[in-house]
C-alpha positions in Angstrom: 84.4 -80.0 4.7 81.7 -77.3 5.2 79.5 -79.0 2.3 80.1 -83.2 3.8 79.1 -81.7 7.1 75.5 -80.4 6.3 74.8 -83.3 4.0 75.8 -85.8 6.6 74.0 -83.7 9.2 70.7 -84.1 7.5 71.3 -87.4 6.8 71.6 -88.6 10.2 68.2 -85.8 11.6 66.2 -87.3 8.9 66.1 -91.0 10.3 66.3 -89.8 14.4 63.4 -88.0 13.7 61.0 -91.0 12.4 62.8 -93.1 15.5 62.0 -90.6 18.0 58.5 -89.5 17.2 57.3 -92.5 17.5 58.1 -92.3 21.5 56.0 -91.0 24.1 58.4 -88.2 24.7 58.5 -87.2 21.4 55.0 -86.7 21.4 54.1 -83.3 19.9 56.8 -84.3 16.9 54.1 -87.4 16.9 51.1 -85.0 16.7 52.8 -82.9 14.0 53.7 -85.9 12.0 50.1 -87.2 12.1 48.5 -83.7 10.9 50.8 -83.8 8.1 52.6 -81.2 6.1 51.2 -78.0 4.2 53.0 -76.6 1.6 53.6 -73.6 3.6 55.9 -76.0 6.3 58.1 -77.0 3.6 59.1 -73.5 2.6 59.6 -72.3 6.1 62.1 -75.5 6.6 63.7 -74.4 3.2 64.6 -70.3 3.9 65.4 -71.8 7.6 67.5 -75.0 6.2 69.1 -72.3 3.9 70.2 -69.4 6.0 70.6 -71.3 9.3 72.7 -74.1 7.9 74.0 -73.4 4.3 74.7 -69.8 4.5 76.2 -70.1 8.4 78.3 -73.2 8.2 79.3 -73.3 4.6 80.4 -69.0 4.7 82.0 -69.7 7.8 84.3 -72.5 6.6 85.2 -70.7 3.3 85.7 -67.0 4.9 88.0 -68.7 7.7 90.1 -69.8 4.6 90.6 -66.1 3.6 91.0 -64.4 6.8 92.7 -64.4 10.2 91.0 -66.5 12.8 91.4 -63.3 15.3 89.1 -61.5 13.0 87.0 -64.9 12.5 86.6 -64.7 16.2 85.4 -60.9 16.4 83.2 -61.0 13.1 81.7 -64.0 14.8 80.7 -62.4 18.2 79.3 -59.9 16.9 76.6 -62.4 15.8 74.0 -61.5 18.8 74.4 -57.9 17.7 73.1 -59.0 14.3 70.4 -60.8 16.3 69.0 -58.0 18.4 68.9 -55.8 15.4 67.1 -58.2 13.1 64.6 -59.1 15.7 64.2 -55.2 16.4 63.3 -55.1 13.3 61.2 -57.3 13.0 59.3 -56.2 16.0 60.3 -59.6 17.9 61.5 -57.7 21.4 62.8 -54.1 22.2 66.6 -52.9 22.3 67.1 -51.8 25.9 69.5 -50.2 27.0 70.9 -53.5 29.5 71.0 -55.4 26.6 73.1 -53.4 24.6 75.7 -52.4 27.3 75.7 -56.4 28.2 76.8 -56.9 24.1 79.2 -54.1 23.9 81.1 -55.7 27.4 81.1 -59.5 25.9 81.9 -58.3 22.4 84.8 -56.3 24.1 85.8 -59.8 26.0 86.1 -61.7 22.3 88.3 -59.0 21.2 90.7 -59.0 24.0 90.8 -62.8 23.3 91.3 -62.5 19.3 94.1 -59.8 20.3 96.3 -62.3 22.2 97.8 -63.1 18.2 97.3 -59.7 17.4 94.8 -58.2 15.1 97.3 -57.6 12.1 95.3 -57.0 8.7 98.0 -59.1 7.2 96.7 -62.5 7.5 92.9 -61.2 6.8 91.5 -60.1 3.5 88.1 -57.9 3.3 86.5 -60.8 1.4 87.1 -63.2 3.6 85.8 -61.0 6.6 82.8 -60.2 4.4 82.3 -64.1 3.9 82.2 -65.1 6.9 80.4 -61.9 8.1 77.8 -63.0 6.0 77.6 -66.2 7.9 77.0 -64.9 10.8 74.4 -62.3 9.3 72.7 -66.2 7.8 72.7 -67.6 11.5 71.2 -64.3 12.5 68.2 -64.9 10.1 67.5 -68.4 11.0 67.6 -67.3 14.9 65.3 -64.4 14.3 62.8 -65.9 12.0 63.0 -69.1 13.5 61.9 -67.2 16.7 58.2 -66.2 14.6 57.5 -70.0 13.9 58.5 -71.5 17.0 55.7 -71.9 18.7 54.2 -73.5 15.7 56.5 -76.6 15.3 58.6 -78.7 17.8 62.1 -79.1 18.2 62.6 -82.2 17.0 60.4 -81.3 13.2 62.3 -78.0 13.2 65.8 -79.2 13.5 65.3 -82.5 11.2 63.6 -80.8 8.2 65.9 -77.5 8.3 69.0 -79.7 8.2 67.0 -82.2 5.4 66.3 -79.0 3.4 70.0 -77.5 3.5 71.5 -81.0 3.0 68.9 -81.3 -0.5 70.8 -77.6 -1.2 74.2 -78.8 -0.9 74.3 -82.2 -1.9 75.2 -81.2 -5.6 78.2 -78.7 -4.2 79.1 -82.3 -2.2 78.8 -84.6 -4.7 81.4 -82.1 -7.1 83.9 -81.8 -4.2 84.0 -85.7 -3.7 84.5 -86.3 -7.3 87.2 -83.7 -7.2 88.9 -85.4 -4.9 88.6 -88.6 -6.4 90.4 -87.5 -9.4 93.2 -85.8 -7.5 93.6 -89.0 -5.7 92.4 -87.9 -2.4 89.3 -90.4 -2.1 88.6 -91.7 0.1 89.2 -90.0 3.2 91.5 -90.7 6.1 89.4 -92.5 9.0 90.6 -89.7 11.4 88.9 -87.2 8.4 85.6 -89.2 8.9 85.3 -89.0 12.5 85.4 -85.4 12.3 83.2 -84.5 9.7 80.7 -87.2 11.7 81.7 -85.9 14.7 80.7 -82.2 13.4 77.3 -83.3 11.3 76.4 -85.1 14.8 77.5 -83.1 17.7 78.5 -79.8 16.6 75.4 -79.0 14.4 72.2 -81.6 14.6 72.1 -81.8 18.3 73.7 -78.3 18.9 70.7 -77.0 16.6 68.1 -79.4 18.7 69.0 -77.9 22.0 68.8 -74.2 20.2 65.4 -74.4 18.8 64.0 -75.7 22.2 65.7 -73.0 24.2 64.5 -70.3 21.4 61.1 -71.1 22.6 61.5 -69.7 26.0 64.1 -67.3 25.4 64.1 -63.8 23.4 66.7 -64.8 20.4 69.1 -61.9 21.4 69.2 -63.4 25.0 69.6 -67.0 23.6 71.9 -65.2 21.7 74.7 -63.7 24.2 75.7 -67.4 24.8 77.6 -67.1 21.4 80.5 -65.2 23.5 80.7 -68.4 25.8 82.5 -70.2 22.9 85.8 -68.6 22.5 85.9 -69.0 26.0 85.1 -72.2 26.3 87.7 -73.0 23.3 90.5 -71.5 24.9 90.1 -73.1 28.2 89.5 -76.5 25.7 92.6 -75.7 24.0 94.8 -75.1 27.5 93.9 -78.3 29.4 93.4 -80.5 26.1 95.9 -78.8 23.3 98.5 -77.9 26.3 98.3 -74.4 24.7 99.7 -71.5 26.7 97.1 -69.7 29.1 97.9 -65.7 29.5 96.5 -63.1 31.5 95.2 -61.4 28.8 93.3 -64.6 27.8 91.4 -64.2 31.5 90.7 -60.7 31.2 89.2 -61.2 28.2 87.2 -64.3 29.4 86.2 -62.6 32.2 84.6 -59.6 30.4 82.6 -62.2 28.1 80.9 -63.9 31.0 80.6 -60.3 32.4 78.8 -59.3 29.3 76.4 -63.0 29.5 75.7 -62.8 32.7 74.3 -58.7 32.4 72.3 -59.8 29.5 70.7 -62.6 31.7 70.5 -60.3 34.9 67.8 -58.3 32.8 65.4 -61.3 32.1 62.4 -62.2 34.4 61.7 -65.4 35.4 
């Protein structure tokens, strides 16, 4: 699933891009295009294709497989903590002391939420928390060191060629699994399987990534961040009025301390 989605994800970026730089509001995509590329462009979109799309999405699939999604969720939030203290690192932006409280209080939120079906080391395994920890560290990189470089390309270039580059990566790992299938008789997929994987190459990563890379550009990456800890949130109240899964109170206190923890990390941010 993990490998169709990046592969079709690229292959859907690479032709919107030479559609929309040709239009007026497309136009510094337009002025890149016409400059042309240096070899130095295409290894930034590679390391940024790789980390940011192959590492995150495809670790995230396969750890999921091998642990418990309660721990999926918490491994997962702690994602702008990896941020803060690459980009610290790095020397991107200073750890103060709002940001970290405003982490500890979200993070805190995602675990009350990933405790409603318990946090039982039975359905985990330490390899697949290290799995998908290590896609989260990936999305980390490509948030922090896309951070360095983007003021140098525009959304639009940025978004197209990482998702180009990690679909190149993965296309052999693709091409195996469909011929896999094949001979186990599983080729070709359902239409409902289809939808999704489009749906997810479409929605859930090339124009997810497009609205990322622009906000990165005005935002410190651990501020941009702290918007991770909206998504359990949002998928639990998804999953109550869609799913007609069972709301709790735990569920709201644990919500609530998530926004609490967004909203003190924004709180601290001049205009």
């Amino acid at each position: 699933m993990a490998s169709f989605r990046v592969v079709f994800a690229g292959a859907f970026m690479v032709p919107t891009y030479f559609l929309c730089s040709r239009m007026p509001g497309f136009s510094e995509a337009t002025a890149f295009r016409r400059r042309g590329f240096a070899a130095g462009d295409f290894w930034i979109f590679l390391y940024l294709g790789f980390f940011g799309v192959v590492v995150n999405q495809i670790c995230f699939t396969v750890g999921l497989h091998f642990t418990s999604v309660s721990h999926a969720a918490v491994i997962v939030g702690m994602g702008p903590i990896y941020i803060l203290i690459l980009a610290v690192v790095l020397r991107l932006e200073r750890a103060t002391g709002h940001k970290v409280i405003g982490m500890l209080i979200a993070l805190l939120g995602i675990a009350v939420l990933a405790s409603e079906n318990g946090l039982s080391v039975h359905s985990a395994s330490l390899e697949g928390d290290a799995i998908t920890m290590t896609g989260s560290i990936g999305f980390a990189m490509y948030v922090v060191l896309g951070k360095r470089v983007a003021g140098k390309y525009d959304t639009l270039t940025m978004t197209a060629f990482n998702h180009f580059a990690g679909a190149l990566i993965v296309l052999p790992l693709a091409i195996y699994e469909a011929n896999k299938m094949h001979g186990a008789g599983n080729w070709p997929l359902p239409r409902q399987a289809w939808a999704a994987i489009i749906y997810m190459a479409i929605f859930s990563s090339a124009m997810a990534y497009v609205f990322y890379f622009w906000l990165l550009r005005y935002l410190e990456a651990s501020q941009l961040s702290a918007f991770t800890y909206l998504l359990p949130v949002l998928a639990t109240i998804l999953g109550i009025f869609w799913l007609d899964e069972r709301g709790s109170w735990v569920q709201a206190l644990g919500g609530v301390l998530a926004l609490a923890g967004v909203y003190w990390i924004e709180s601290g941010r001049g205009r």
